[in-house]
N, C-alpha and C positions, 0 to 999 in steps of 0.2 A: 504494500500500500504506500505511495505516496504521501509527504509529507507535508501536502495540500487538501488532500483528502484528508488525512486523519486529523489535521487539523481542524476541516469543516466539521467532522463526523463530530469531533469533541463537543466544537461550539453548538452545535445543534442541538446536541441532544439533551444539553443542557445552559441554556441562553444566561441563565442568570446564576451560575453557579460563584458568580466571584462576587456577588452581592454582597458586602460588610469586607471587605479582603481587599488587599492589594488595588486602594483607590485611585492614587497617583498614579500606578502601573497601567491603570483600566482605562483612564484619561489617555494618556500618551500610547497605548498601545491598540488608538480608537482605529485607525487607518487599516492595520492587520487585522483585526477582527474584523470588521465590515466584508473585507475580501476574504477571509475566511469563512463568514456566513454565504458570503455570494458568490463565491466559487471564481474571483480573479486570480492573477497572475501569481503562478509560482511561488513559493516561498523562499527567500536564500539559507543559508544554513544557519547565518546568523537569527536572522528573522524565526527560524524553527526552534533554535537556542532559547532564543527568546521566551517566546510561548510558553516552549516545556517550561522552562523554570517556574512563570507566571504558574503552571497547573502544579507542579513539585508543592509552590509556595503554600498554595489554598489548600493542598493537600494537610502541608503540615497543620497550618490555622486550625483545619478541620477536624484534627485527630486521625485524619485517613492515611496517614504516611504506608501501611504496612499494605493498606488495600487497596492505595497508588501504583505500589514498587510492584505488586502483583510477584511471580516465579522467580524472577531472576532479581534480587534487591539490588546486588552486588555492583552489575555492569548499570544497576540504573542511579546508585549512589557516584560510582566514578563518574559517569557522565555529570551528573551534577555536582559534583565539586569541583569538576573541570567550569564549567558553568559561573558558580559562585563565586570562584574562587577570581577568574577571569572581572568579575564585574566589580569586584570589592567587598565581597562580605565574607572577611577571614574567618571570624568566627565561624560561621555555617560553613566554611569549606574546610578548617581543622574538624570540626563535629561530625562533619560526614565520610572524613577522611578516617578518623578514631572508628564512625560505624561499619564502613569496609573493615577494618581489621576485627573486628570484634566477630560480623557475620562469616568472617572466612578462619578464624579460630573455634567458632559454636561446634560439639558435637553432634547436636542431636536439634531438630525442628524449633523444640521447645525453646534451647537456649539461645535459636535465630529470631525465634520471636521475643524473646526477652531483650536480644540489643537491641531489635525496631523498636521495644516500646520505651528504650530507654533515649535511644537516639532521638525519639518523637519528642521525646519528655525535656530533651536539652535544647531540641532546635526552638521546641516551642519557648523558652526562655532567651533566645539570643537577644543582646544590645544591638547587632547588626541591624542598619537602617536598610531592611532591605526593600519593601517598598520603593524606596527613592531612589534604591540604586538600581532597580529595575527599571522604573519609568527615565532614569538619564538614561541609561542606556538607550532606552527605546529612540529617545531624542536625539542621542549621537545618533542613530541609523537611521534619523529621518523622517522617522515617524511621528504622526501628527502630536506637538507640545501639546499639553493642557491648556484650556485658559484659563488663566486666572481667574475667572466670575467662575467658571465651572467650580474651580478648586476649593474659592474661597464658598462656595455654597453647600460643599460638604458638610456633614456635621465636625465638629470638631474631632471624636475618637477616631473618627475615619481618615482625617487628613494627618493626625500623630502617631497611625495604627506603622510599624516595620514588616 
């Protein structure tokens, strides 16, 4: 599958899944999503980067990290610490770098699911502002900035939310 398609697939099937999440990121990353629902132009790799993290992020929010990462955590945790780590949120990229070695020392199912729940449990505590360092990012690639009236019409927990 295409990395156009699975992106539409995502946004579809669930439009408002980043509702309370990732609001700066949601603003600046208005231009991809539209052509993700509409089924325009390609995505670049960067642009895919992109996204996934934005889904990683709401995952962790959510408490879903473990039913994000789905079979393989492992290659989906490397990727995104390549990810995070790339965009500035050391924190979240040493945390997920720590959660590779823990899921690749676990004996047994149980004690892989014990480092996702602890990993979950760290990410969800980071200082990393990572909201904002998704949405620059977006804005380095060009994608459409927020506006200000938008931004400032957030509620407040939303516009201070990481």
């Amino acid at each position: 599958m295409n990395a156009q398609v699975s992106i539409r697939q995502n946004t579809q099937s669930s439009p408002d899944r980043w509702h309370g999440h990732l609001p700066e990121a949601t603003l600046a990353l208005g231009t991809l999503l539209e052509r993700a629902a509409t089924g325009g132009a390609p995505f670049s790799a960067a642009e895919r980067a992109l996204f996934m993290a934005c889904e990683f992020w709401v995952a962790v929010e959510m408490r879903a990290l473990e039913a994000h990462l789905g079979a393989d955590p492992v290659n989906g945790l490397r990727y995104q610490s390549l990810v995070f780590g790339a965009i500035g949120t050391q924190a979240v990229a040493r945390a997920l770098q720590s959660g590779i070695r823990g899921l690749e020392s676990a004996a047994s199912s149980a004690a892989r699911q014990q480092c996702l729940v602890a990993l979950q449990a760290h990410l969800a505590r980071t200082h990393d502002p990572v909201d904002r360092l998704i949405a620059e990012l977006a804005r380095s690639l060009g994608m459409a900035a927020p506006a200000e009236a938008a931004y400032r019409d957030l509620p407040e927990p939303m516009r201070m939310r990481a």
